[in-house]
C-alpha positions, 0 to 999 in steps of 0.5 A, a space after each residue: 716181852 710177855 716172857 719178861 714180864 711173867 718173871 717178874 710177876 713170878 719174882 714177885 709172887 715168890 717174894 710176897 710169899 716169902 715174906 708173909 710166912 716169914 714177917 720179913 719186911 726186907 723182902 716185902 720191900 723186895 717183892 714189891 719193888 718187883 711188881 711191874 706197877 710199883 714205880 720206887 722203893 720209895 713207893 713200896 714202902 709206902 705202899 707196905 706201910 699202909 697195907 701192914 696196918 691195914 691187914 695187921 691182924 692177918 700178918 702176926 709175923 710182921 709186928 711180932 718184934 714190935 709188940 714183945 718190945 711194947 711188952 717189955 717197955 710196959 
């Protein structure tokens, strides 16, 4: 049992990691659809909505297409 769940936390820290140095939002999803305490996709990405914009100055990667397409709008 503590086997299984060591992957998953691994599947998931690998995937969060990824997903912060890339600004991946997929695999964000990903990841946290792996954590052993997130009970849905629906709830990830609920849950990476809400933590995107609270650490939005921290995560550049993620809002990079957003903010060139304001930009551009503008």
């Amino acid at each position: 049992m503590a086997k299984g769940l060591i992957h998953a936390v691994k599947t998931y820290e690998q995937l969060a990691i990824d997903a912060a140095v890339t600004g991946d939002r997929s695999l964000a999803i990903q990841a946290l659809a792996h954590h052993p305490l997130v009970p849905s996709v629906e709830v990830a990405i609920t849950m990476l909505d809400e933590m995107l914009e609270a650490n939005r100055e921290y995560l550049p990667n993620f809002f990079a297409g957003k903010e060139a397409a304001s930009a551009v709008a503008e």
